[in-house]
N, C-alpha and C positions, 0 to 999 in steps of 0.2 A: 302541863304540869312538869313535863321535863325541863325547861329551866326558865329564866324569865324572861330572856331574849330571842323563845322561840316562837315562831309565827305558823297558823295552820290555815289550812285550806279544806273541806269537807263535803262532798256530795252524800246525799242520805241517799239510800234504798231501800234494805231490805227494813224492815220496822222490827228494831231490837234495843233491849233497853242495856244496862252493864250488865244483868244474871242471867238474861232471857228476854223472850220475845215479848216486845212493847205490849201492855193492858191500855187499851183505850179509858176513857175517863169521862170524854166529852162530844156527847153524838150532836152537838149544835155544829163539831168544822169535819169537813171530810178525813177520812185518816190519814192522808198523804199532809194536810192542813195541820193535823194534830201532832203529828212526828214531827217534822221541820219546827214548830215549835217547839217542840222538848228540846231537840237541837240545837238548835239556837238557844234556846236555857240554859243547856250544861254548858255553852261558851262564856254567856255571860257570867254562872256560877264562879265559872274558874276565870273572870275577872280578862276578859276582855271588851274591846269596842269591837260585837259582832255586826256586819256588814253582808246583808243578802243578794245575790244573783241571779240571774238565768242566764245559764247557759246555749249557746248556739247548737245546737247538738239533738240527732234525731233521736229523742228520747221522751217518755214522757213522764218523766220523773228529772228536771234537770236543773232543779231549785238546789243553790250553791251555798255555804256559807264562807266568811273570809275571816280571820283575825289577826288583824297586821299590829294592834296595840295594843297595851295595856290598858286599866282603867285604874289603876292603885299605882304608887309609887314600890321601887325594889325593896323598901325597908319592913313594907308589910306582907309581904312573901309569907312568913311564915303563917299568921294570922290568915290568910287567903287557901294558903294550904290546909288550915283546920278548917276552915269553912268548908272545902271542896272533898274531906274526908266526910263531916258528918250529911254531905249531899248526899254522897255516894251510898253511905250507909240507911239513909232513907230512903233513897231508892231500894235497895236492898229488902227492907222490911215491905216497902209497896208491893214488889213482886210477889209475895207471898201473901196478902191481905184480900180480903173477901171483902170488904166494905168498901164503897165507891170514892174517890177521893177527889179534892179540888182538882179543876183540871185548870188548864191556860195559866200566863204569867204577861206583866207589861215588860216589851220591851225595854221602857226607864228604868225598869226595876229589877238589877240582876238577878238576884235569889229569889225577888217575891215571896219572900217568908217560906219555901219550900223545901229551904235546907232544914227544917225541922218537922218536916211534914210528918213523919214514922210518929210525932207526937211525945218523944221521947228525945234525952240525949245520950249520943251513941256512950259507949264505955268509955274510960280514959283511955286504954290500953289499946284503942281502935282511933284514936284521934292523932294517927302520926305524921308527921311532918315528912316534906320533903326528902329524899333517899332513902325511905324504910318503904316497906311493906305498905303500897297503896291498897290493897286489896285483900287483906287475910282469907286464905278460902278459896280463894278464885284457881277455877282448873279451865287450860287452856285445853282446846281440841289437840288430839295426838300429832305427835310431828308426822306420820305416815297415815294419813284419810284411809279407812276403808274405802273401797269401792261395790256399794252395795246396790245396782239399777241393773242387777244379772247380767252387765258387761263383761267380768270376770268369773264367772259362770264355764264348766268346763264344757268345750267345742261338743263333745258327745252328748253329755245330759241337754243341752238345748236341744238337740238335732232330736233326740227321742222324743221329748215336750213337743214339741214342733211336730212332726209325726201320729203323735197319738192323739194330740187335740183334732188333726187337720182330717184323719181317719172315722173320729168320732162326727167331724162336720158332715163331711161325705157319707156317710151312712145311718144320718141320726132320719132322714125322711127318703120316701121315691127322690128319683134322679130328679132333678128338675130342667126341664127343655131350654134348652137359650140357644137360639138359631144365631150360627156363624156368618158374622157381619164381614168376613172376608170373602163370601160370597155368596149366592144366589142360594145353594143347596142347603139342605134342612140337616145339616149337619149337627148334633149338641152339645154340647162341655158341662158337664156336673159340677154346679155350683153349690151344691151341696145346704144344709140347712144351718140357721143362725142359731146357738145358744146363749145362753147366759153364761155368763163366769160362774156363776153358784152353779151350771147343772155343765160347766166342764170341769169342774174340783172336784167334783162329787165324783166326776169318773176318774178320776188319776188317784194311781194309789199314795200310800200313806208317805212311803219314803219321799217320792216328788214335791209333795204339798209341805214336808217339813224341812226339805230344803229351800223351797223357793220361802217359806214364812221367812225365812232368814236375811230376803232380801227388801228393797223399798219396794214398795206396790206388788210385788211376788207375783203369781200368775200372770195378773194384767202387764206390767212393764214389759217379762217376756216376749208376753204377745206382740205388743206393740214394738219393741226391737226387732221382732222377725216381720216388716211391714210389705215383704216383698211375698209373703204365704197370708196374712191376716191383716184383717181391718176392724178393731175395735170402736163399736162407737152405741154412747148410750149403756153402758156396762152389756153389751152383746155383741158376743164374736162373732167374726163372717167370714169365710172366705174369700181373699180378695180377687178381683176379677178388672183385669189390666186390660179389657177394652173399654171399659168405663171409665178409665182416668182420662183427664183431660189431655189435650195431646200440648206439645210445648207451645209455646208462643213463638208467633210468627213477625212478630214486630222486634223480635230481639237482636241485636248488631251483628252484622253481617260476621263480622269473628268470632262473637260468643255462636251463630249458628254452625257454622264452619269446624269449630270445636268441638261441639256438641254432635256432629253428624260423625265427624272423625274418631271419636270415645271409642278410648277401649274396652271392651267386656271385661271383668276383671273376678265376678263370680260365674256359679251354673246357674240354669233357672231350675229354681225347685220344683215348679209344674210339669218339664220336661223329663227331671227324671224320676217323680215321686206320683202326679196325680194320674189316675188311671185313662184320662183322656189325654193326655200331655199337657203341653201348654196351649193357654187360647189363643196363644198371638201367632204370627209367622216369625223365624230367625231372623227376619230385618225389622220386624217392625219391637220385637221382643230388647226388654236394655237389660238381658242375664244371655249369656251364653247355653245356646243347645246344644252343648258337647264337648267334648276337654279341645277338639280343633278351632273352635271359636275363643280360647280363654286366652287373654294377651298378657 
């Protein structure tokens, strides 16, 4: 729509329509099947020869579209532009509709009668042409993104979160035994017991739980950020236990191991200076630092 002798190029992903996230319509094509259609719709709406691909590319979502022509001549610009307002404006009403509506369009057929879909024609005052106001309404996302996945979350309040859940693991049942695979001896490390997210909220007070609501996923993201203390899986948290990981691969290039042996510690291990047995690994086999003389 920016002029007529512009050409576009369009990989779909996320499934979003112009006000919001795409409404399926048609459970006969898969919804990656159903998007690309729409997609390719609002090309041909706005009056080109759209052109489909696949891309080479390790992806699997990697269906292309192209629009290198037109399909109207330059004199009817204007007339293409009304048409491509009152699309937009149907869509618009779609978004907000509770009743199910046609789904799919042929190829052959640009609009497929769907620029009037809302069933209605838009107002005059909304059917403007080229260099005004394609979109009355429309509020873009702020120029500055929150960052709301508790990565900007203050160094302290995590460290306490972190702390009081990992307290409440260790002490919610008996110690539980787990014989030290670094040697022969019946040595054990408190792995402490697994809750729920609902019965670690429960224990954190009020102030915590109403800051972390403020974030995406709140509690659980937390968790999951601090993955080198916790392991969430199946909405229950666990203490993690870093003999159980798998160890690196042994097939990997002789530089990538070489690199990876040579790594610098670059944090502490939290097991080392918080869990009451230390940590369950030794300082060589451990990839946190036991000690500020280890940290590089």
């Amino acid at each position: 729509r920016s002029s007529y002798s512009c050409c576009y190029f369009v990989l779909p992903c996320c499934f979003f329509d112009f006000h919001g996230k795409y409404s399926r319509r048609q459970s006969k094509k898969t919804q990656y099947r159903e998007y690309l259609d729409f997609v390719a719709q609002v090309g041909f709406v706005c009056g080109f020869h759209v052109e489909e691909d696949c891309l080479r590319i390790p992806s699997t979502k990697r269906v292309s579209f192209i629009g290198k022509s037109r399909s109207y001549a330059a004199a009817e610009r204007a007339l293409i532009d009304q048409q491509i307002t009152q699309f937009i404006n149907s869509r618009r009403t779609c978004a907000v509709a509770t009743r199910d509506r046609r789904a799919g369009f042929n190829h052959e057929d640009r609009c497929g009668g769907l620029c009037k879909e809302a069933g209605s024609e838009p107002p005059e005052d909304e059917t403007e042409t080229a260099g005004t106001i394609w979109m009355p309404g429309f509020q873009p996302r702020e120029k500055v993104e929150q960052v709301r996945n508790c990565a900007s979350l203050p160094r302290d309040f995590v460290d306490e979160v972190v702390l009081n859940v990992a307290n409440l693991l260790l002490n919610a049942a008996p110690q539980k035994s787990c014989s030290d695979k670094q040697g022969e001896n019946t040595n054990t490390w408190n792995q402490g017991e697994s809750l729920s997210l609902r019965e670690v909220a429960e224990h954190l007070n009020k102030e915590i739980l109403k800051k972390l609501k403020s974030e995406y996923g709140g509690l659980q993201t937390l968790l999951k950020n601090n993955h080198q203390v916790f392991e969430v899986l199946n909405g229950r948290v666990h203490i993690r236990d870093w003999r159980k990981e798998k160890p690196p691969s042994k097939t990997k290039p002789e530089v990538k191991r070489r690199l990876s042996a040579e790594a610098f510690k670059t944090r502490l291990c939290w097991f080392f200076v918080h869990h009451p047995d230390g940590c369950s690994l030794s300082s060589e086999a451990c990839p946190y630092a036991h000690g500020t003389e280890e940290l590089r």
